[in-house]
N, C-alpha and C positions, 0 to 999 in steps of 0.2 A: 426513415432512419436518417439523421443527421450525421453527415461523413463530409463538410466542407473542408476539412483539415486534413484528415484522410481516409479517400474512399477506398480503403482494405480493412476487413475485419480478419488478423492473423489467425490462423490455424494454430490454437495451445503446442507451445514444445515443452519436452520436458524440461525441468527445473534446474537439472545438475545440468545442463546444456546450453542453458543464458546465460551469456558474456553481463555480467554486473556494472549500473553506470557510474563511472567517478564522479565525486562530490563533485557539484557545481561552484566552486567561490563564485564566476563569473555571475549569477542570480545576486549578488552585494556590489555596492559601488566600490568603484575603484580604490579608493585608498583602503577601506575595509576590508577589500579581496585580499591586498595585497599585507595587511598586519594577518590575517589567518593564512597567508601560506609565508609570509616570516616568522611567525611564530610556530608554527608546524616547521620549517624546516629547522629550528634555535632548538626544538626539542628534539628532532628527529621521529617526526609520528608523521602518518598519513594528515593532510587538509582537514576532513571531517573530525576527528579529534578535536578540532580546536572550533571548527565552520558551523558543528550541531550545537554545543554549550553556550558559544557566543550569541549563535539564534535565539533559545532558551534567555538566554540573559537580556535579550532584547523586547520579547517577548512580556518578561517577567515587568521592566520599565515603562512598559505598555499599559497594563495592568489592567486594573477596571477603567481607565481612563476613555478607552474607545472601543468599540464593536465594531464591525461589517454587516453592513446592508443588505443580505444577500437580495433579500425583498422584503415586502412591507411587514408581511411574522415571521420572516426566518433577519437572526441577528447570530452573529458566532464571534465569540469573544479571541483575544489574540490568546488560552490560556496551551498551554505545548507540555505533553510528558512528552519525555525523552527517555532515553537510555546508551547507551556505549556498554558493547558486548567485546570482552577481552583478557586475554589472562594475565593472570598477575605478571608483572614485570613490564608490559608495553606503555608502560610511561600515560596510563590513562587519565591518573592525579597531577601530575606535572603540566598536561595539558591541557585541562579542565580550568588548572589553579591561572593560567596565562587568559581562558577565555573569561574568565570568572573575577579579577581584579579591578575592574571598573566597579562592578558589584559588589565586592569588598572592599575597596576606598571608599563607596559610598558610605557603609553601614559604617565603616571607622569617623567616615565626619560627624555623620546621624549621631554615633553615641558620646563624641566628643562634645557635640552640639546639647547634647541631653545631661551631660555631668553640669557641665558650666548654669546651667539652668536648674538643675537639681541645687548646684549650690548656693546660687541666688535665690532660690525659693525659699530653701533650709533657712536660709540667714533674713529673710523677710518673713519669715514667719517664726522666728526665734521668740516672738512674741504672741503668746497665745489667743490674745486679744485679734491676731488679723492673721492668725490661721485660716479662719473660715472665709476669708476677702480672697482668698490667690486659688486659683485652678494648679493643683499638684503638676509638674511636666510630665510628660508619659513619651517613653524611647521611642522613636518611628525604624520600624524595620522594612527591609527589604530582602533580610535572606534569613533564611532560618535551616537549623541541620536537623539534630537528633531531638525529638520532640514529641509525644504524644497527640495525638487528634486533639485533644483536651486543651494542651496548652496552644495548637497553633491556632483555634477557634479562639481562645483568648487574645492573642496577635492577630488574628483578622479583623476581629470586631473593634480594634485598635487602631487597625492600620487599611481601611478603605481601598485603597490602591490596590492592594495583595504584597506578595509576596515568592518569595526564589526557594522553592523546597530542597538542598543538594544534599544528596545520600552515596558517600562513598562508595556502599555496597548496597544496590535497591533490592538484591537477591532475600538479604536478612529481613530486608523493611517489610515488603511482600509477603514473606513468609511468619513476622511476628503479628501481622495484623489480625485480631479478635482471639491471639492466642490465647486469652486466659477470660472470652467471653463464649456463650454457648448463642444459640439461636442464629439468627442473621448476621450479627455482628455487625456492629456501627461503625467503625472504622472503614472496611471496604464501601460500606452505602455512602460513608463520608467523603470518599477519593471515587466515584463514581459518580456522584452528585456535582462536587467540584468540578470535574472536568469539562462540565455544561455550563460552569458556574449558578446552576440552580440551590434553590432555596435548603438550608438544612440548619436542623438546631441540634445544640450538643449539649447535653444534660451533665451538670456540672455537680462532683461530690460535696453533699454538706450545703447545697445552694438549691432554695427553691425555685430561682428564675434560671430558664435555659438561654443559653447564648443563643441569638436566634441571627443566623447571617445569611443575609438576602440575596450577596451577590459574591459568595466567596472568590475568589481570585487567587490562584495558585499555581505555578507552574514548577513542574519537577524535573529536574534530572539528576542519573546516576551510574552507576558500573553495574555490569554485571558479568559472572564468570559464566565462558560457555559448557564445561562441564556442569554446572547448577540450574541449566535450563527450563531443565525438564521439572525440575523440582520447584520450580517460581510457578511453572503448570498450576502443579500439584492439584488436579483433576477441577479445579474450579474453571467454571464456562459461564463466571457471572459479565464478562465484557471488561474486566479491568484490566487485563495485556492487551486487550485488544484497542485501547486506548492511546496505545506507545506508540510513539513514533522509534524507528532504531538504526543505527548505525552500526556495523560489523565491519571494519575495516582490519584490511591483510596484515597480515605481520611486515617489520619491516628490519634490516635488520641495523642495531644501534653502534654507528661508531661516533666518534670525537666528530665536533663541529664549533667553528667559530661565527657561525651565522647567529645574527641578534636581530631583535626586532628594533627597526628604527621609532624614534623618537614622534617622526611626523605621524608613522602609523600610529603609534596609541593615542595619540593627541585628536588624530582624526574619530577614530573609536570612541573614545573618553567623550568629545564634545556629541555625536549622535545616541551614546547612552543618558548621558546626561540631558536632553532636550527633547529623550523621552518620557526623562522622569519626570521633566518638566512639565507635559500635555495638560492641561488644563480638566481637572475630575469634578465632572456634575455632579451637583448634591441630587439632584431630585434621578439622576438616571445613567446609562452612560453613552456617550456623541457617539452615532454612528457614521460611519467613512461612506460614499456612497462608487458607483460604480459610474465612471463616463459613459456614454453610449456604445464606443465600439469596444471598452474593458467589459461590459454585462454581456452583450453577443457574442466577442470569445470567451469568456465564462459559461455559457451557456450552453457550447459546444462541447468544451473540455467534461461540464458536468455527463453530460448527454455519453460520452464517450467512455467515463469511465462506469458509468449503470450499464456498458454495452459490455465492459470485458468482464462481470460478473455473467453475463448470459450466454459468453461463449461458451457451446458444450465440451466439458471436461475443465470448467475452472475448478480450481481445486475448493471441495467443501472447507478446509480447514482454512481455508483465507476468504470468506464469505464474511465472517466477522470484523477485521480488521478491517476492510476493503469498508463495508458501510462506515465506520468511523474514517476514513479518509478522506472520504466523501467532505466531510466536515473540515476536516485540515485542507482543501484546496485553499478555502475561503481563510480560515486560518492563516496559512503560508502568505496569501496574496496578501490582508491587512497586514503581518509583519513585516513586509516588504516595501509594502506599501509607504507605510509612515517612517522607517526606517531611510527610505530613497529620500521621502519630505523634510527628512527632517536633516539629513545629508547634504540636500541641494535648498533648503530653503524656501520650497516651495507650498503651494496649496496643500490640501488634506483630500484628496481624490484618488479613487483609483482608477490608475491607466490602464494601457491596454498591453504595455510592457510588465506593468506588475504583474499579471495574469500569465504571460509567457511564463515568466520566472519562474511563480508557483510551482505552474506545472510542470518545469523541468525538473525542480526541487523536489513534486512531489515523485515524479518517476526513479528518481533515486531512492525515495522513502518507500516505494513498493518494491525496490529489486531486494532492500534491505530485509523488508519485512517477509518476502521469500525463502530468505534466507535463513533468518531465525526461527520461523514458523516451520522452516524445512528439517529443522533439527530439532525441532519441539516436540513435534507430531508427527508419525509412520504416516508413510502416505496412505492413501485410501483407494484401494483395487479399481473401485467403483470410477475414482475421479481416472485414473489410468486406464480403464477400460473405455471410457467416453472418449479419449484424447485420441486414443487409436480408431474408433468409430468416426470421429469428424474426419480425420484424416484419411482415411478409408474412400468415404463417401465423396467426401472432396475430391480424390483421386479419379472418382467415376461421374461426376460431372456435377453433385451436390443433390443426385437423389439415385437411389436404386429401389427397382423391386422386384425381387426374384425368391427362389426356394429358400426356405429357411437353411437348408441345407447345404444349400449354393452356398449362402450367405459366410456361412459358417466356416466351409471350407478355404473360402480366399482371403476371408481378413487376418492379415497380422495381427498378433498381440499376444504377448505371456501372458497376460490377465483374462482371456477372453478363457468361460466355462470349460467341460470336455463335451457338453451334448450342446446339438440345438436349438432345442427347445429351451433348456438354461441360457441359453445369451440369449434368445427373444426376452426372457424374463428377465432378465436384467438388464437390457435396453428399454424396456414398458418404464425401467424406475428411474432411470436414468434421465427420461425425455419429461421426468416428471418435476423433475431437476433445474432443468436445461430449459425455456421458452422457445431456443430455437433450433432444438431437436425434433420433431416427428418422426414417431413410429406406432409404425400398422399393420394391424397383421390380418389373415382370415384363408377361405378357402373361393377357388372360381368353380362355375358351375360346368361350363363350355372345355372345364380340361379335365373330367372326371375327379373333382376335387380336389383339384390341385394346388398346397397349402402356397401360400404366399405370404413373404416381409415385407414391409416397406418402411426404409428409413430415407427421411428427407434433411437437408440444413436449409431453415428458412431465411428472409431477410440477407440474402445476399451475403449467408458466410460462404459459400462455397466462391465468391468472386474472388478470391486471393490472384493479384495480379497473373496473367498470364504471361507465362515464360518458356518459350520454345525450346530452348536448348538444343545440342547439335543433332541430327537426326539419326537415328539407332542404327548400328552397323547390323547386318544380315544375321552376325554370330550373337549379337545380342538379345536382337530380336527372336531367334529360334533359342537361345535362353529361357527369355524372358516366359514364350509358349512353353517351356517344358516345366516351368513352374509351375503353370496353371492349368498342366495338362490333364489331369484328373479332376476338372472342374465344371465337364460336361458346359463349355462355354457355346458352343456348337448350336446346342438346345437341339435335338433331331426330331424334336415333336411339332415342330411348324409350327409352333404357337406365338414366334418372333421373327420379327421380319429381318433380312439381312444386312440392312441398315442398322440396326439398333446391335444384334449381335456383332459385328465389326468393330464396332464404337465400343462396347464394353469390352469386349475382347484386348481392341488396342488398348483400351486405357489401364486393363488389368494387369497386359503385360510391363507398362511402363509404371504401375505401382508395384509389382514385385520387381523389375528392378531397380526401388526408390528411384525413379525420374521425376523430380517436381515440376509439372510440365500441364497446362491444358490445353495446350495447340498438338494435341495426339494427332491430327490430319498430317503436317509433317515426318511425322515418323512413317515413311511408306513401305519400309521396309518390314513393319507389326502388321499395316494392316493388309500388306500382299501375304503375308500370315494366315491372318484373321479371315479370308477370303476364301483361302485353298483350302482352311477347315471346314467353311460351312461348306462349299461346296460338298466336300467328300462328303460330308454328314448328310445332306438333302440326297444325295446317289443312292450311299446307303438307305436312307428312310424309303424311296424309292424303287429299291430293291436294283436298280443299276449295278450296284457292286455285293458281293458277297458281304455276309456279316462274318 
């Protein structure tokens, strides 16, 4: 297992209990940092308001013009859904409309450029005779709003590069898609397709030939209301939210401000959009950006790292989906950054090894995000919350146990855990079926008159969660801590454990019922002069030393 970056694989907390990371400006160059957080404080909105659409709109500039190299058959195009989750009135359009004006200046020169041309056509071909001599002009776009599949395939096959999807409200858009088709419906296969930039053709009314577009190119952003969540759902698990990148920033609250965005900032912005619109588009394919030597090795680690917090036990099933499309957005994020910084400072077409930091700090804010909205999309799942208490558990006793099912039963915390025994073996069996680096085993020993046994293990070194002593347990704690676990026959008086091993569990039980995050339990001498005086008693008794 690859951990040069960090050798911890964290213990899942629960969700309402991570602190959420602030948008990164700092992942953009300097003056670009600085026009989204003066333009975010000129409106009075959180960074991200202004930090995600700008992305998108950078993104969108990018177009088909360049791909990422991940390797020789993986290529990932720059193309980004977005979303801004927020209710009406937090100034979502105002800040949208600041990130999004380079974008609309363009498409205003584009169709000023397309009239003047339309009128010199009109008036050179005024003569019928040399109508057929001149190539009609055709408007080149870059942004498109309210529009049918139908018509934006018409604009793509148009317009090579792609194109900026913006949808005030993506709740509606979502929800009108194949409303008035039955079957599979071509619009979602169409926004599912696109996202890959893979191949798709659109069947056109009244026209025998289909638009056939090879490398669609499209990038979307939009609003949406957090009461409507649930309903963008709307029981579909074909992967098209799970596609989204999202932003959910706090409220904030709106007074007067005479902050403006300076002049140097849009100018800065204005000439990086523009010079990406400018990237040179292969006819025959599109350039791919390639990785320096030490950007593809941290890349490699980060990829490595993020397949690893899928197989922590207790990640949550409802974000198994989104998490494998993220996978894709590192590479994503890094090309946007990438050309973005080059095209900023003037430089080669390469990716560093700082673009790749960025990414990833970019994308860990895009999974606390997606936490979030997923967290209020979907009820959690018993099953994912049953697992989280189990690592923790186990972690707590050293990263494996194996004892009575019963034992088992009685020390672990959890609201979710069954009311029988034999129910939480069964649902740790499905659990670990789940999880790669859960084990669990069960059966009977021959040598203790069939004496049932669990065993749950965390493999690959999740239980190494750094070791932290903490202050050692006062005498009142420690006889606490034993009174908690004191009906948990920890003792064992069948001699079938040796006194070493009962101590050891004992201590560490007592220091996980009183939440001490701690694996240097030998410090605590005060549990395990505890832990001692019970076995003792227990082997006298067994014994027959003392009365029972």
């Amino acid at each position: 297992m690859n951990t040069m970056l960090d050798p911890r694989i964290d213990v899942p907390q629960d969700e309402d209990k991570q602190d959420l990371r602030e948008f990164p400006t700092e992942v953009f160059p300097t003056t670009v940092a600085r026009f989204i957080s003066e333009a975010a404080a000129s409106t009075v909105v959180p960074p991200e308001m202004v930090g995600v659409p700008l992305l998108v709109g950078f993104a969108s500039a990018i177009g088909a013009s360049r791909v990422i190299e991940v390797h020789e058959d993986w290529h990932e195009p720059s193309t980004l859904y977005a979303a801004v989750i927020g209710d009406p009135g937090v100034k979502k359009s105002p800040a949208t409309n600041k990130a999004f004006r380079f974008v609309e200046d363009q498409q205003k020169e584009l169709r000023k450029a397309y009239r003047y041309e339309r009128k010199k056509y009109e008036s050179d071909t005024s003569d019928t005779s040399d109508a057929n001599s001149k190539e009609e002009p055709k408007l080149e776009r870059v942004l498109v709003d309210d529009t049918t599949v139908e018509g934006l395939a018409m604009v793509l096959d148009e317009n090579r590069r792609g194109v900026l999807v913006h949808r005030d409200e993506l709740s509606a858009w979502i929800r009108s898609m194949d409303q008035y088709k039955t079957g599979k419906g071509s619009d979602r296969q169409f926004w599912l397709s696109a996202w890959t930039n893979k191949y798709h053709s659109v069947d056109r009314k009244g026209q025998k030939e289909p638009i056939m577009l090879d490398r669609p190119c499209v990038s979307v952003y939009g609003g949406i209301q957090p009461e409507v969540l649930h309903e963008v759902r709307n029981g579909r698990e074909d992967g098209l939210l799970d596609r989204f990148i999202f932003t959910y920033p706090e409220k904030m609250r709106s007074r007067w401000t005479e902050e403006r965005i300076s002049d140097q900032s849009k100018e800065a912005v204005r000439e990086v959009y523009d010079t990406l619109r400018g990237l040179e588009l292969n006819e025959d394919g599109q350039i791919p950006v390639k990785f320096d030597a030490d950007a593809k090795h941290l890349y490699v680690q980060l990829y490595d790292q993020h397949q690893e917090e899928m197989e922590v036990p207790g990640f949550p099933t409802r974000l198994v989906g989104p998490w494998s499309k993220l996978e894709g957005y590192l590479a994503r994020l890094t090309l946007v950054l990438s050309l973005v910084r080059s095209s900023h400072d003037g430089t080669p077409e390469r990716i560093e090894i700082g673009d790749v930091l960025k990414a990833n700090v970019l994308l860990d804010y895009f999974k606390d995000q997606t936490r979030k909205v997923y967290g209020e999309m979907f009820e959690q799942d018993p099953m994912d919350q049953l697992a989280i208490d189990v690592v923790k558990f186990v972690d707590a006793v050293g990263g494996r146990i194996k004892e009575e099912p019963t034992f088992i039963f009685q020390v672990l915390k959890s609201d979710y855990k069954p009311e029988r025994s034999d129910e939480l073996t069964k649902k740790l069996k499905k659990i670990a079926k789940r999880v790669p680096d859960l084990e669990v085993d069960h059966g009977t020993t021959a040598n203790t008159g069939g004496r049932r046994w669990l065993s749950i293990t965390l493999k690959n070194g999740v239980a190494a969660v750094a070791a932290v002593a903490g202050e050692p347990l006062t005498r009142a704690e420690a006889s606490k801590g034993a009174d908690l676990t004191q009906g948990t026959k920890l003792a064992i008086p069948d001699g079938s454990q040796s006194k070493e091993y009962v101590v050891e569990l004992g201590t560490r039980l007592i220091l996980y019922a009183l939440d001490r995050q701690t694996h240097d339990w030998q410090c605590h001498t005060e549990a395990v002069k505890i832990m001692e005086r019970r076995y003792d008693e227990a082997e006298k008794q067994r014994n027959g030393e003392v009365p029972f």
